[in-house]
C-alpha positions as CSV (number, residue, x, y, z in Angstrom):
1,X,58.6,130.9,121.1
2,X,61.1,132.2,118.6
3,X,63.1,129.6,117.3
4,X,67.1,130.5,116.1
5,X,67.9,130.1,112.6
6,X,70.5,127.7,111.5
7,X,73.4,130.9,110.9
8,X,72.2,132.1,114.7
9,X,73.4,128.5,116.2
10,X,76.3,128.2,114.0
11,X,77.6,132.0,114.8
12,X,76.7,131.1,118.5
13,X,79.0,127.5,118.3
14,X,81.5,130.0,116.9
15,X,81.7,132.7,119.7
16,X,81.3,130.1,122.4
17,X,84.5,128.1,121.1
18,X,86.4,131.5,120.2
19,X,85.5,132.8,124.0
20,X,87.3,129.2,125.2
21,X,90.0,129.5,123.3
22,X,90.6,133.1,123.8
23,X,90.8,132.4,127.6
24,X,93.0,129.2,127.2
25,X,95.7,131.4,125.9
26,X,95.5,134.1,128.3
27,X,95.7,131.7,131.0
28,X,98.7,130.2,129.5
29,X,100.2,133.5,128.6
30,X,99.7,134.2,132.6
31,X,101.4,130.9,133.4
32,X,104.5,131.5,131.4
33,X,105.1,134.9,132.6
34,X,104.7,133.7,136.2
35,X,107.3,131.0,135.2
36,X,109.5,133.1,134.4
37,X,109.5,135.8,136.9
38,X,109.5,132.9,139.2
39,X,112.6,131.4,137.3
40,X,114.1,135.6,137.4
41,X,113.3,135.8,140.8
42,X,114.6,132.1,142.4
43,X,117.5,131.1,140.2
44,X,118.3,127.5,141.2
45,X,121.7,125.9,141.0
46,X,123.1,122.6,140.5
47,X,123.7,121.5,144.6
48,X,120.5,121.8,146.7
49,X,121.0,122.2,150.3
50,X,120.1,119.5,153.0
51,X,117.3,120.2,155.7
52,X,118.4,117.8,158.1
53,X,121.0,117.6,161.3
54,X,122.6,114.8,162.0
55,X,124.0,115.9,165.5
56,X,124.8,112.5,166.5
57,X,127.2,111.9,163.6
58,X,130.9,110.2,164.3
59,X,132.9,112.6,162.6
60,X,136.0,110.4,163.2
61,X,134.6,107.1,161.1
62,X,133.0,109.0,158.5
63,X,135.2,108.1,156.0
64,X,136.2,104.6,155.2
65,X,136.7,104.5,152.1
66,X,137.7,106.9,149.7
67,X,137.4,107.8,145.9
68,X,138.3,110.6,143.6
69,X,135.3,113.2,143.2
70,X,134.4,113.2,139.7
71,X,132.7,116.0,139.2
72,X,134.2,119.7,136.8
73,X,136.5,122.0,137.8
74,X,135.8,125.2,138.1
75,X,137.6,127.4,134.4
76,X,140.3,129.2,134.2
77,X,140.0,132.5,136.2
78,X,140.9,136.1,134.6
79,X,143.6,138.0,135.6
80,X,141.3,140.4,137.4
81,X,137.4,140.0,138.6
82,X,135.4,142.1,136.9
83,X,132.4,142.0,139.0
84,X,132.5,145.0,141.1
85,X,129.8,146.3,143.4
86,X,129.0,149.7,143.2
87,X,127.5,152.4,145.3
88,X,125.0,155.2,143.3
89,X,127.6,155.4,140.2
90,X,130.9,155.4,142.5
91,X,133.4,152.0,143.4
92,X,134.0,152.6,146.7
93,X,135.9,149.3,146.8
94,X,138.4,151.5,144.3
95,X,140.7,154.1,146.0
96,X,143.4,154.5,148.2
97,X,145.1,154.6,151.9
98,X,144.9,158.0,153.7
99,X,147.0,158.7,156.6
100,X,144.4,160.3,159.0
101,X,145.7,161.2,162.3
102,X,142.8,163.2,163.4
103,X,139.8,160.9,162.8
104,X,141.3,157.5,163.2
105,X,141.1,154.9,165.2
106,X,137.6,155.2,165.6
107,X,138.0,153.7,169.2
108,X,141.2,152.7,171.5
109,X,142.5,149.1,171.4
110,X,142.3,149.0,175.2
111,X,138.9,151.0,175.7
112,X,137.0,147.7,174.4
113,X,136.2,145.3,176.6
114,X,135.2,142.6,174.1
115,X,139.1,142.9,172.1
116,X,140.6,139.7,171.3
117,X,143.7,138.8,172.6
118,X,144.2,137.5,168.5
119,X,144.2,141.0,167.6
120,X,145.3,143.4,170.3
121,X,148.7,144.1,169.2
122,X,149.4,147.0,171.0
123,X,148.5,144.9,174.3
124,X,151.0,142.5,173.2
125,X,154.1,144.4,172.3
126,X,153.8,145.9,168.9
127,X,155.6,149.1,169.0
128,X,154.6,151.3,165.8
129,X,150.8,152.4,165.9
130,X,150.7,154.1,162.6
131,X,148.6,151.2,161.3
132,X,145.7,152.4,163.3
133,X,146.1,155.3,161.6
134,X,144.9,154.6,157.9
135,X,141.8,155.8,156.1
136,X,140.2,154.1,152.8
137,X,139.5,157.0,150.4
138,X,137.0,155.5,147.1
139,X,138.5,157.4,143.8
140,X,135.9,160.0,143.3
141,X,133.6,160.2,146.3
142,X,133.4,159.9,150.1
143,X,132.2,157.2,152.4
144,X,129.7,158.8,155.2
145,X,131.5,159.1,158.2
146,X,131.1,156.9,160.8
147,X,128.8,157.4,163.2
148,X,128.1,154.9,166.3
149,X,124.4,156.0,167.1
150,X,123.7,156.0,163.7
151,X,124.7,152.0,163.3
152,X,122.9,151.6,166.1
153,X,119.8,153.3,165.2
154,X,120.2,151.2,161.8
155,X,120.3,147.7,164.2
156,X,117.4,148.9,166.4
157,X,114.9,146.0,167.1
158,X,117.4,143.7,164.7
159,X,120.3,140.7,165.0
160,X,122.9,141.3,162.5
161,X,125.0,138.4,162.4
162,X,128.5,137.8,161.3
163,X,129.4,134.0,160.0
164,X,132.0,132.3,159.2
165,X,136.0,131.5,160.2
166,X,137.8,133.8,162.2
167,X,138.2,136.4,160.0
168,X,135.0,137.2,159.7
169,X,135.1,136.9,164.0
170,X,137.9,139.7,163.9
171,X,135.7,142.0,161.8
172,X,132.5,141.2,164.0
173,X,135.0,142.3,167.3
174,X,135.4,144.6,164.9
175,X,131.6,146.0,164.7
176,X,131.2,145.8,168.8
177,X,134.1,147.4,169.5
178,X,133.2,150.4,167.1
179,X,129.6,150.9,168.6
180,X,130.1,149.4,172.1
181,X,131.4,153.1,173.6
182,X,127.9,154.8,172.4
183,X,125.8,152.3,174.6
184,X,126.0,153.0,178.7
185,X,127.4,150.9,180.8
186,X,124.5,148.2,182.2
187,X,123.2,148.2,179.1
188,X,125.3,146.1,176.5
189,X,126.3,142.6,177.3
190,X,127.9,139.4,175.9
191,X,127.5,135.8,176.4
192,X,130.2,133.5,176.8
193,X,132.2,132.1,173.9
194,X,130.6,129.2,171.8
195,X,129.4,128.8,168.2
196,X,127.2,131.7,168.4
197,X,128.5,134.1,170.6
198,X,126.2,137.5,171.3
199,X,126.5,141.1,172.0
200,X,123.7,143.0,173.3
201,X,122.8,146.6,173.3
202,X,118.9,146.5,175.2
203,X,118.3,149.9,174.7
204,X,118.0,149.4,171.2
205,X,116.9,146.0,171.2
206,X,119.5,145.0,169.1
207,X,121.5,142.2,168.7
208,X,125.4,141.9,167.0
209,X,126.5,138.0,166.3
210,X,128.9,135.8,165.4
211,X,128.4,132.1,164.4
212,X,131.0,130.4,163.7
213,X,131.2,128.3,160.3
214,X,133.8,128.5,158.6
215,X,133.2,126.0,155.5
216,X,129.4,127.6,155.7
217,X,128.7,123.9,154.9
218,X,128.4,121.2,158.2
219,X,131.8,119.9,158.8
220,X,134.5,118.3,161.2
221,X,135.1,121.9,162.0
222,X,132.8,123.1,163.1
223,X,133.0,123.4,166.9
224,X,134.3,126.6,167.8
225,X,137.8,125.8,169.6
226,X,138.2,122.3,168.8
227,X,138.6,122.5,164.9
228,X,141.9,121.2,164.2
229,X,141.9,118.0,162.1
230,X,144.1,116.1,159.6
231,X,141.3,115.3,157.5
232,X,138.9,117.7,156.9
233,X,135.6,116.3,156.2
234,X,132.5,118.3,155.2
235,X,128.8,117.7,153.8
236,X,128.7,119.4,150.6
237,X,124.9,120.0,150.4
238,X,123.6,120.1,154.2
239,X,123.2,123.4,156.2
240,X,120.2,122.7,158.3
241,X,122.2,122.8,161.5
242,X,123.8,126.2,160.5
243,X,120.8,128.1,158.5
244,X,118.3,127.0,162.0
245,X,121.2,129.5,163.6
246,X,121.3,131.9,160.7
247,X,117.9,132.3,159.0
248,X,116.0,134.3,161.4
249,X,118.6,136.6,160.9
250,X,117.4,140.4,159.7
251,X,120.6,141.2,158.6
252,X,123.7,138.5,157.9
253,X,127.9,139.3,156.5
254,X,128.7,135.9,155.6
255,X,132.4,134.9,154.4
256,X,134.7,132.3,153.3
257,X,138.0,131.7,152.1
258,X,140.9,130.3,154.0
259,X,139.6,127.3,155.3
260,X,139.7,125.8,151.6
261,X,142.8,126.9,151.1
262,X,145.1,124.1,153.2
263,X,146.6,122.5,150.4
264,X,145.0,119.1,151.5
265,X,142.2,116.9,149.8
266,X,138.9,118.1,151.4
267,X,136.6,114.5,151.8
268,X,133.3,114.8,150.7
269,X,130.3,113.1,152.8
270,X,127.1,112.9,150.8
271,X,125.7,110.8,153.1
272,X,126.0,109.3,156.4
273,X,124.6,106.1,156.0
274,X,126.4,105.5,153.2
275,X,128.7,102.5,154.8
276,X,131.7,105.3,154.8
277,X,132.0,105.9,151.2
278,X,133.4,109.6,150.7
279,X,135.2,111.5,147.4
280,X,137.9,113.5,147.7
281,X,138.3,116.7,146.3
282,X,140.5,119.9,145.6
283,X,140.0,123.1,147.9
284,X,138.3,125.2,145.2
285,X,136.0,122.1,143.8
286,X,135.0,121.5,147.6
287,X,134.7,125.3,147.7
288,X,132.0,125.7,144.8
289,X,130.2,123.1,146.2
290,X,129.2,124.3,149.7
291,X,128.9,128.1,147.8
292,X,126.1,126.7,145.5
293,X,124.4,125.0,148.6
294,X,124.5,128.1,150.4
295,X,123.7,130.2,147.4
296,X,120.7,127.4,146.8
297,X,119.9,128.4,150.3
298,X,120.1,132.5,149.8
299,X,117.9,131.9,146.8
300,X,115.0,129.6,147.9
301,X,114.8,131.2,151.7
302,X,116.0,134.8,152.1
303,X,113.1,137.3,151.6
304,X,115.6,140.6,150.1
305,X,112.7,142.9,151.1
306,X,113.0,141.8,154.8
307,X,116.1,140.2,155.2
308,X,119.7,141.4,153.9
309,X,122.7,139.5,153.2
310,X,126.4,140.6,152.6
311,X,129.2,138.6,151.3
312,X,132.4,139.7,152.2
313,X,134.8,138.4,150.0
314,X,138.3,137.2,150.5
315,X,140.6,138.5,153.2
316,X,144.3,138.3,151.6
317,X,147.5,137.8,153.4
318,X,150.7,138.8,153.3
319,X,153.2,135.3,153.7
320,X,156.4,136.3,151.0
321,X,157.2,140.4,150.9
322,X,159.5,139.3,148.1
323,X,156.1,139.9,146.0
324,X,155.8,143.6,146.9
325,X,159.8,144.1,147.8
326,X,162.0,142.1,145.2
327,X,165.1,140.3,146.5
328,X,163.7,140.1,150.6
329,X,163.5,137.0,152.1
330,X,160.3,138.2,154.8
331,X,156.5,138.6,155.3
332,X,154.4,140.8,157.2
333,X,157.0,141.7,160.0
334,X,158.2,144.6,160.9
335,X,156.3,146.3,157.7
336,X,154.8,149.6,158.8
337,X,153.5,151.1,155.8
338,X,150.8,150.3,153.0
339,X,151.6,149.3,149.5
340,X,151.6,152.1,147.6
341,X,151.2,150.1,144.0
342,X,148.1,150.6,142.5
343,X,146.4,147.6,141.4
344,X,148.9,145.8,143.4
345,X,147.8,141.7,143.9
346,X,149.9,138.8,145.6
347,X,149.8,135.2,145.8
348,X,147.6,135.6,148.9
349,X,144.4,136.5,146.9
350,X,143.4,133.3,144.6
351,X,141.9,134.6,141.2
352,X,140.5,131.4,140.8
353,X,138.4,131.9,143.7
354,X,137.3,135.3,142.9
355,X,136.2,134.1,139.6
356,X,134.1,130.8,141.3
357,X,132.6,133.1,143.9
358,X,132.2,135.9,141.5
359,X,130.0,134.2,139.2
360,X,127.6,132.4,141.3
361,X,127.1,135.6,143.5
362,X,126.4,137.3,140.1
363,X,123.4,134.6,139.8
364,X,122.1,135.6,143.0
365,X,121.2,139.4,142.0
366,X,119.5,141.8,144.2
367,X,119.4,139.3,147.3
368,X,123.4,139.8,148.5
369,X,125.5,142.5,148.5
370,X,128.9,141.8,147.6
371,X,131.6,143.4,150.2
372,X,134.4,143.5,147.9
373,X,137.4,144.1,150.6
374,X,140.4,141.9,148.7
375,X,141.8,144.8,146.5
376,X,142.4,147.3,149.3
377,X,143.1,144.6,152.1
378,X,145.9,143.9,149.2
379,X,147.7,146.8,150.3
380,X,147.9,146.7,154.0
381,X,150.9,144.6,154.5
382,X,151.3,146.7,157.6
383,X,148.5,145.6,159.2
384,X,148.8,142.1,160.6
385,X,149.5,140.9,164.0
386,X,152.6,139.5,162.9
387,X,154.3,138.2,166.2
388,X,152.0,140.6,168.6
389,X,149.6,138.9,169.4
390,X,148.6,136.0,171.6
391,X,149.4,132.5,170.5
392,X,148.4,129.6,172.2
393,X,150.5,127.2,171.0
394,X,154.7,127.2,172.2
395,X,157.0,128.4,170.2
396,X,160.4,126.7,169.9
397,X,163.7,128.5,171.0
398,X,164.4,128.0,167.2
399,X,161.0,130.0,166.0
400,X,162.1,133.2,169.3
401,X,165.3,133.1,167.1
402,X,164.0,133.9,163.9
403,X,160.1,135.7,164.5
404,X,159.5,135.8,160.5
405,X,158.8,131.6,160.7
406,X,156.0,132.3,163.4
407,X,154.4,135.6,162.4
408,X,150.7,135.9,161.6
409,X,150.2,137.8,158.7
410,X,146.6,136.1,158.0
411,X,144.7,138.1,160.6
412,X,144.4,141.4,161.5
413,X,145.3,144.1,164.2
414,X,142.6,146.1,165.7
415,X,142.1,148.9,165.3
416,X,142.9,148.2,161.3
417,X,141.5,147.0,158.3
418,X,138.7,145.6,159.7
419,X,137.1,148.5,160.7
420,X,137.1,149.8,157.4
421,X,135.3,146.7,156.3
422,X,132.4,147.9,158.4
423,X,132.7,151.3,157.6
424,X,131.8,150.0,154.1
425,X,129.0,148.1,155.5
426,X,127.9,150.9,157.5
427,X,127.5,152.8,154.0
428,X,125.5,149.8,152.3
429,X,122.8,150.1,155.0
């Protein structure tokens, strides 16, 4: 037998241990990339959501004692957001009001079945209908025109799913009430109110829903009618009872806004057995809370190549029309026409909350699409409920007398602006 030399074992030892190391660092260069594709493709943020319900919980005695939350404010915002989403080159959130008499309303108030008494203004008095009459036109291009069988085809064998406050309800009467005329009669129904309330079209195997959450977080508010409450109480990081509704979702238009915007200290109830210690906490600070457990939520869970998500973002109103009429002492009613100021933003759209909402949907990336509806919502002063609509509270002889100090200028008529909202989601499909 042929024995090795001395200079064959050493250059042996020497491949074998160049061989090992060789592979230790491609195995570690594999590791780190995965790291941080992983780190690209999940960004994590500071609140992680809850898994578990707590149906049973006394919403009443949750909060015995109270302390000051302690945790940052959100910075100063910018005069103007600068995240914008755009469409193949073109803002389509950037543009102007059209007067179109010939192709809007897409539908007639009273041809839907499903219209909210909230929103039916012509059903309850209001005597202009010019504001049915409006078209968004982006600055240098043209949304696709509507088309009902086309949405529909889009939904076939899917739920999309609206949640959120009421707001986001108005623009998912909205959706039904713009495709409901393409589906025969027989064949489209819709359960009966409650926290997830669904329209069917079973030709297409298609489902359009709303879920009603309006702090997107679990909360003292969250049954659907009775939601009223001096205290408002929420659990910053816990969604499980909402996201077992929302996840199997193919396609979800979440929004939030209003609800944070009260003026009153929102409690904070990290947990329930915590002998009924909550912090208190600004609307904005609560706010960026439950956004970061929902975005925590978007980020961990929602698979973008099968699921999508839309964030609308805020709805404005229209409470002093001293801001777009100097010297006037009103609001919404009687106003007929769009603002014609370009740019134009009041007191009704919080820059601080674009900014907060802004930046940690910029985190998120590719998985949500960013509805940006606040800039041309801005100018519709015209298209509010004002006093037509249904109210189900009395008004005082006092309030008759003077209709300004009872007018709704928060929601919106339909048809209106919501409908344009889901012509823009119609395009993003």
């Amino acid at each position: 037998m042929r024995r090795w030399s001395r200079t064959s074992v050493q250059l042996f030892l020497f491949l074998v241990v160049f061989s090992l190391l060789l592979l230790f660092s491609i195995v570690h260069d594999e590791r780190a990339l995965r790291t941080r594709e992983a780190s690209t493709a999940q960004p994590s943020f500071p609140t992680h959501f809850v898994t578990e319900t707590f149906d049973g919980l006394d919403w009443s005695n949750a909060c015995t004692t109270v302390r000051s939350y302690r945790g940052k404010s959100s910075p100063a915002a910018e005069r103007r957001w600068q995240q914008k989403s755009r469409e193949e080159g073109c803002d389509v959130f950037s543009g102007r009001w059209v007067y179109d008499n010939s192709s809007h309303p897409l539908y007639e108030e009273a041809s839907c079945p499903y219209m909210s008494d909230q929103l039916a203004c012509r059903k309850h008095g209001r005597p202009d209908e010019e504001y049915q009459r409006w078209r968004w036109q982006p600055h240098g291009c043209n949304l696709n025109k509507w088309n009902a069988t086309e949405m529909l085809e889009k939904l076939r064998g899917k739920r999309l799913m609206f949640v959120g406050d009421s707001l986001n309800r108005g623009q998912w009467i909205s959706m039904v009430c713009m495709v409901q005329s393409a589906i025969p009669d027989g064949k489209k129904s819709m359960t009966p109110n409650a926290a997830l309330t669904i329209f069917r079209a079973e030709e297409y195997d298609a489902t359009i829903e709303f879920y009603w959450a309006p702090l997107l977080v679990e909360s003292n508010s969250d049954d659907p009618v009775n939601h009223r409450s001096n205290d408002r109480i929420i659990r910053p990081d816990a969604l499980g009872k909402h996201a077992g509704q929302w996840e199997k979702a193919d396609i979800l238009v979440f929004n939030s806004y209003l609800w944070w915007r009260s003026g009153q200290k929102i409690k904070l109830l990290w947990k329930p057995d915590d002998d009924g210690i909550c912090e208190e906490a600004n609307g904005l600070d609560a706010m960026k809370l439950a956004m970061e457990a929902w975005a925590d939520w978007v980020a961990s869970t929602v698979n973008h190549l099968a699921q999508k998500v839309f964030f609308v973002t805020m709805s404005p109103t229209h409470l002093w029309s001293r801001e777009w009429n100097p010297g006037s002492e009103g609001n919404c009613f009687q106003e007929t026409n769009p603002i014609n100021e370009e740019g134009y933003w009041g007191s009704g759209s919080d820059m601080h909350t674009m900014q907060m909402v802004g930046s940690i949907l910029g985190r998120l990336q590719t998985k949500v699409v960013v509805l940006n509806i606040t800039q041309l919502s801005e100018y519709r002063k015209d298209g509010h409920p004002s006093i037509y609509r249904k109210f189900w509270e009395t008004h005082s002889p006092q309030q008759l007398a003077n209709p300004v100090s009872y007018a709704d200028c928060i929601h919106w008529c339909l048809p209106g602006v919501p409908d344009v909202w889901n012509e823009l989601l119609f395009n993003s499909l």
